[in-house]
C-alpha angles and dihedrals in degrees: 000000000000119000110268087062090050088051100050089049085052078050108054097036079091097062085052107057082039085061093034088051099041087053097050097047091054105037085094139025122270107282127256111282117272090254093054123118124265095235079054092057089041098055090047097055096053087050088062115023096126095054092050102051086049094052092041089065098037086058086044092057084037090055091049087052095048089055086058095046081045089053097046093044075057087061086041106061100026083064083047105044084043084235101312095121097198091148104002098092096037086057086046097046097045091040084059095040091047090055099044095053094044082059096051086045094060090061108075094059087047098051085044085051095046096048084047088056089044122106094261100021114217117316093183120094096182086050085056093046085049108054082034094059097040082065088070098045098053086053094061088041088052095048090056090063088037093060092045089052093047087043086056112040083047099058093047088056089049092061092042098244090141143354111354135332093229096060087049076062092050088049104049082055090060096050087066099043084057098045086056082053094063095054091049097056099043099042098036112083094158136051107277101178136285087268083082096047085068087070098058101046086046085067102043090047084043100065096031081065105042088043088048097045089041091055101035087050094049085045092054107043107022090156087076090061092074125099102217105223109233119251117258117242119236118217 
């Protein structure tokens, strides 16, 4: 397999994760608010166990892709930085680190969905308020490595390192609106309004763009990926 094949599947790994991901967040509807019951999570969870189970899997496989698009935007910039490798491992790094801890994310909701399935249920409702509220937690801890990833690869774009300037702007948007939606997981322990709720889908909408135009315009042009070795003088 010569390298531009191994560049457009680096390529298209993002694509990937964009459609894995895509498919797992909407497999079943939003869960209960933070402040819910837990007779209310619960409920939920055996109304859609299956569902859950099924889009659990399908994140697990989307955070394995996006080690590999992680590990290919690596190729990318260190041809372009010549080695220097001023954003290179931090994209890398974040990109891992933004994986790992999706994957972590997904297991409270399937351990609630096991336990559902199991001959008893869960008789616990501090057990259910826990695992519901860890949920919570890991998406704050995920958006963290989200907004570094976002700060880095932006910043890459901006100095045209790869793909466009202007969606090294749109990602360092998104960084931010990351970064608010950390706040908001770790701090609101109550419902505060669907107006809040907008940030957080901004910065969920936010990297699934940047990570689908990234990858569709590297598909598409992986010419520009090379880094052109200047000619050597002759005396």
């Amino acid at each position: 397999m010569d390298d531009r094949t191994l560049e457009r599947i680096g390529a298209l790994t993002g694509v990937a994760f964009v459609i894995l991901t895509l498919l797992s967040a909407f497999m079943y509807p939003q869960q209960p608010r933070v402040d819910s019951s837990p007779t209310t999570t619960l409920a939920w969870v055996h109304a859609h166990r299956t569902a859950l189970q099924a889009g659990m899997i399908l994140g697990l496989f989307a955070a394995g892709v996006f080690v590999w698009f992680v590990g290919h935007l690596r190729h990318v910039l260190d041809r372009a930085e010549g080695g220097a490798e001023s954003l290179s491992p931090i994209v890398f790094g974040s990109g891992v680190a933004v994986a790992v801890m999706s994957a972590l994310a997904a297991l409270p909701l399937v351990i609630l969905a096991f336990m559902d399935a199991q001959q008893g249920s869960i008789q616990d409702p501090a057990l259910v308020r826990m695992l519901g509220d860890l949920t919570t937690v890991f998406f704050a801890v995920v958006s963290v490595m989200i907004a570094v990833f976002l700060c880095a690869t932006g910043l890459a774009m901006v100095r045209k390192e790869m793909v466009a300037p202007w969606l090294g702007w749109v990602s360092l948007l998104a960084a931010i609106l990351n970064g608010v939606a950390v706040w908001m997981g770790v701090t609101f322990s109550t419902y505060h309004g669907k107006a809040w709720g907008v940030v957080g889908w901004g910065a969920f909408v936010g990297f699934i763009l940047v990570v689908l135009v990234a990858s569709a315009s590297m598909l598409r042009r992986p010419v520009d990926l090379r880094v052109t070795t200047p000619p050597v003088a002759v005396s």
